[in-house]
C-alpha positions in Angstrom: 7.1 4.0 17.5 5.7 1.1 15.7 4.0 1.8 12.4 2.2 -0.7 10.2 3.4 -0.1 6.7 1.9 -3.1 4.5 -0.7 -6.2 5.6 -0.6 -9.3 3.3 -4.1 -11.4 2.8 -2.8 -13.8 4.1 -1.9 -12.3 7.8 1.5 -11.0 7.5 3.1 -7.4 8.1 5.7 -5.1 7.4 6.4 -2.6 10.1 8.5 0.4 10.4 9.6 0.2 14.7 11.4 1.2 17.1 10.4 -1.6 19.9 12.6 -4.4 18.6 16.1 -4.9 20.1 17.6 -4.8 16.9 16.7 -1.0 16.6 19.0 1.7 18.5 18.8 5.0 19.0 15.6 5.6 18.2 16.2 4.6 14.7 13.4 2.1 13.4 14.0 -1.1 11.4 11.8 -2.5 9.0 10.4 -6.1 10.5 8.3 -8.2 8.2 6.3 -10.6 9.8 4.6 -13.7 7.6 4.3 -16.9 6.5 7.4 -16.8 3.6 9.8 -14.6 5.7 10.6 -12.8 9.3 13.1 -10.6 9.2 14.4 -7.3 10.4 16.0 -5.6 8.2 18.1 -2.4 7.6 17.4 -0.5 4.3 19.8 -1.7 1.6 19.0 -5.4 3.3 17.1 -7.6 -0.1 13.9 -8.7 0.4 13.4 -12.0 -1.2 10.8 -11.3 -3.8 10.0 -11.3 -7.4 11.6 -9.2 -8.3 14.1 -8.7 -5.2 13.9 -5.3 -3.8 15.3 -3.7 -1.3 13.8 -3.0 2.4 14.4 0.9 1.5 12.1 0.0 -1.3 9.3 -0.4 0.8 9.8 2.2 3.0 9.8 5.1 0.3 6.1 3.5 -1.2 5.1 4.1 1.9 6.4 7.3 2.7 5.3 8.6 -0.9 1.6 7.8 0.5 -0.1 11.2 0.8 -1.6 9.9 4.6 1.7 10.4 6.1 2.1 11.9 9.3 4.9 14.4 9.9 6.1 11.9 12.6 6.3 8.8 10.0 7.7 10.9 8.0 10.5 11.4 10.4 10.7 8.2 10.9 11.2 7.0 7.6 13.8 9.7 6.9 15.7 8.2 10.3 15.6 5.1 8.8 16.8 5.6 5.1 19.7 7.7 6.4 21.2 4.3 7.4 21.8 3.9 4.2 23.8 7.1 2.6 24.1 5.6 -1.0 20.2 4.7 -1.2 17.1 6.2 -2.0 16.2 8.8 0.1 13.4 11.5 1.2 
């Protein structure tokens, strides 16, 4: 699975995936993509921002989207579990 979660103007992405060797067992990992960071990051990782947030963050704007599909839905529930003490579904 590889799901496009936020484009910058400027090029960048932030994508929820699954087809990155840093993601096992089907769990996905959050892999920004532009010109001030590349990263892939779990969901208590900080994303260097103003105001830092966290890569969980991100993931729960997205999921709060009414567009969702039952499958990034999943998906984003797979990858918040990672993190038992954040924010969750």
């Amino acid at each position: 699975m590889d799901d496009l979660i936020l484009p910058d103007q400027e090029g960048g992405t932030a994508r929820l995936t699954t087809d990155t060797p840093a993601s096992s067992y089907g769990i996905p990992v959050l892999v920004i993509d532009a010109d001030d960071i590349q990263a892939e990051l779990g969901p208590a990782d900080i994303v260097p921002s103003s105001p830092p947030i966290t890569a969980a963050d991100i993931v729960i704007t997205w999921d709060s989207q009414p567009d969702r599909s039952e499958e990034e839905r999943a998906a984003a529930d797979r990858y918040l579990r990672q993190w038992p003490d954040g924010p969750q579904l």
